[in-house]
N, C-alpha and C positions, 0 to 999 in steps of 0.2 A: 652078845652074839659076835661071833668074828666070823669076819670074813677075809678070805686071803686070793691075793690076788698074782698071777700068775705071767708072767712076760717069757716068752722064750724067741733067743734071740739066734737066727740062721745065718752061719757063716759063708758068705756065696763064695765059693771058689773060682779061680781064673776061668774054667771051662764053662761055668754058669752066665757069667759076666758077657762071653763073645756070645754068648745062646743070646741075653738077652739086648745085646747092640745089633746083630742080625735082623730080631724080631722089630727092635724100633723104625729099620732104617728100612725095613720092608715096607713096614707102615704106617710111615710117616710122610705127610704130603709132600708132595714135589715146590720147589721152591722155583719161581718164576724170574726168569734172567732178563734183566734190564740192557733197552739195546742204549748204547752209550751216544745223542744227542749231539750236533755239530755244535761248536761255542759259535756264538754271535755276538760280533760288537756292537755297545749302543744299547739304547732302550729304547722302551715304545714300539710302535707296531711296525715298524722298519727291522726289527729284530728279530720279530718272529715269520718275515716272508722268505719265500725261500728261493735261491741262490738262482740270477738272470742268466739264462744260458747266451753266450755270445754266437754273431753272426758267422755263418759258417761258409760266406762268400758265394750265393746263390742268390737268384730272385724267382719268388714263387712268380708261375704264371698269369695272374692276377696283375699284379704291379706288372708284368716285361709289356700285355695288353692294354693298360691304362698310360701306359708311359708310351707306347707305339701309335695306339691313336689319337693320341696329344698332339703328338709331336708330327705327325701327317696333317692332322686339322688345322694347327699353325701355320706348317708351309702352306696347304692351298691358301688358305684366306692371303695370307701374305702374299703368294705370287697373283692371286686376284685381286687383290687389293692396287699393289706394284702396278698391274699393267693398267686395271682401271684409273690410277692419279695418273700415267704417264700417256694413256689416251686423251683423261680430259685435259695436260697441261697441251698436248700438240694441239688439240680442236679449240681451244681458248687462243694461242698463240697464232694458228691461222684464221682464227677469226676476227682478232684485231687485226693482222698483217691487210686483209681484206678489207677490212673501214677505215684502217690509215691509208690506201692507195684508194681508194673509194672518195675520200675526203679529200686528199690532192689533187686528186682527178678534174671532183664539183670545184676546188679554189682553183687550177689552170683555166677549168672549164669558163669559171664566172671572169676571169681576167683576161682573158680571150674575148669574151664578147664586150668585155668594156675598152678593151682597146684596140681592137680589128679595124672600128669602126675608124678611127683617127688614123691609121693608118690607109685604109681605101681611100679618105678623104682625102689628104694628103697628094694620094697617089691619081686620085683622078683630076685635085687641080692644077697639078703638075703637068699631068697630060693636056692639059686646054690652056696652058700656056704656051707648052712646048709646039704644039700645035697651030700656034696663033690664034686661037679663036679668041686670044684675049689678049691682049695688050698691057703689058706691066707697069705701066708710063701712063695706064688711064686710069686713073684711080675711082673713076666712077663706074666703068665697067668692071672693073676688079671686084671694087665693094660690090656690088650686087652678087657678082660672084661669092664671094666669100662668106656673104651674110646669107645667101640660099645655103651655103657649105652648114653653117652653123644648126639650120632648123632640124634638117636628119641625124642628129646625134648630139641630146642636150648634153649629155658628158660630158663635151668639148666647149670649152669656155673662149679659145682662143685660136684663130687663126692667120696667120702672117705671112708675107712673100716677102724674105729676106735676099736681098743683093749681094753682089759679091763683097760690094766695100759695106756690109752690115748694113743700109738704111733698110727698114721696113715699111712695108705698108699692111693696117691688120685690123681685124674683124673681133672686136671684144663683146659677147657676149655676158650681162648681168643676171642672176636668175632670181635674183632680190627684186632688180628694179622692170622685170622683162621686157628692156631695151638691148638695140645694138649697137657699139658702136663705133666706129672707123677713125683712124687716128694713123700718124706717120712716128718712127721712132727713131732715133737714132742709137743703134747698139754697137756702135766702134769704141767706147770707151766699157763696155760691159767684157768682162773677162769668161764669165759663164757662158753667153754666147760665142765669144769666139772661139773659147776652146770646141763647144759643140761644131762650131761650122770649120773648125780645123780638120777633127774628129773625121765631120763628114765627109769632107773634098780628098782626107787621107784612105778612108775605107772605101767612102760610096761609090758606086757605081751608076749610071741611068738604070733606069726601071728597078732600082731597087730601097726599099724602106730604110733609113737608120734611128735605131731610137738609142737617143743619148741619155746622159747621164739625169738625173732628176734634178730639178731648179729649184731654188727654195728664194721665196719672196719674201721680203720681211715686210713689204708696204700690207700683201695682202695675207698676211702669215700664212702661208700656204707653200706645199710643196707641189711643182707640177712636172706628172714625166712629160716626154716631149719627143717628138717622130719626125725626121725630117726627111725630104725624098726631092734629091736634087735633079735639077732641070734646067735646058741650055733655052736661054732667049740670042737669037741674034747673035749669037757665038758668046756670051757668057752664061754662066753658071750661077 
């Protein structure tokens, strides 16, 4: 058996050809256009964020109000604060100034009455000399004198009727032994009294107090001030 087989081959022509590139590109799908991607330098996920827009020399309203009432809330407290330290530092300052004149006050106060007294004293046996009602030259009226002088004012340990030429006569009070007692001295060669009764004949006046310079004993280690109030017997002093 044969069989024969048959091919027949079709010459396309140039006009066939455009027919059939028309026909493909009519229907042929659309091709999708790639949008072209910014480069990023770098890797990792720094590269794929996308570009920080810079400031643009504005402040939202937000921050202009958080930064406005900051900055008022700072001043008041500040200037409250300011005047409150500088009230309490005047009220602390004047109220020391008040208990240090308060405290000089009570020590004049207390030093006045420990020595008022030896000064009156002073001044009223002066006067009962000057007076005559006592005699300087009698030492047994004197001492009585002088030894009543000593009981109103135990402060006073010692009282004396010094002479012009320094002899005294005086009234020593003990508060160890509480006795009195009456003794004569002689202070012409003592330099501390005499400067004192220099002192006093150069300042003093009648009817008025001098308190000299303060004595320091080394028999009785003791310092003692001292008030002298001069007074004429017989035309001496």
């Amino acid at each position: 058996m044969r069989s024969d087989s048959s091919f027949s081959v079709k010459i396309i022509g140039d006009t066939e050809r455009a027919v059939l590139e028309n026909f493909r590109d009519k229907h042929a799908k659309p091709k999708k256009n790639k949008i072209p991607l910014p480069a990023v330098a770098g890797n990792g996920p720094a590269a794929s964020n996308p570009p920080v827009s810079r400031w643009n020399g504005r402040f939202s309203i937000t921050v202009t109000l958080v930064t406005a009432i900051g900055l008022l809330t700072l001043i008041s407290v500040g200037v409250v604060l300011g005047v409150g330290v500088w009230l309490a530092q005047k009220n602390t300052f004047a109220l020391l100034s008040d208990n240090a004149h308060q405290s000089v006050s009570a020590a004049v106060s207390r030093i006045e009455q420990h020595l008022k007294p030896a000064e009156y004293q002073a001044k009223f046996l002066a006067q009962r000399i000057a007076a005559g009602e006592i005699d300087p030259a009698d030492h047994k009226q004197l001492g009585i004198l002088l030894t009543g002088a000593l009981a109103a004012a135990p402060q006073i340990e010692t009282v004396m009727f010094i002479e012009s030429r320094l002899q005294s006569f005086y009234a020593n009070a003990s508060p160890q032994r509480g006795d009195v007692t009456l003794g004569v001295f002689d202070y012409s060669s003592d330099l501390i009294i005499q400067k004192s009764m220099a002192k006093a004949s150069q300042l003093g006046e009648l009817g008025t107090a001098i308190w000299g310079a303060a004595i320091w004993r080394e028999r009785f280690k003791k310092t003692y001030p001292n008030v002298a109030y001069p007074t004429v017997v017989m035309g001496n002093s």
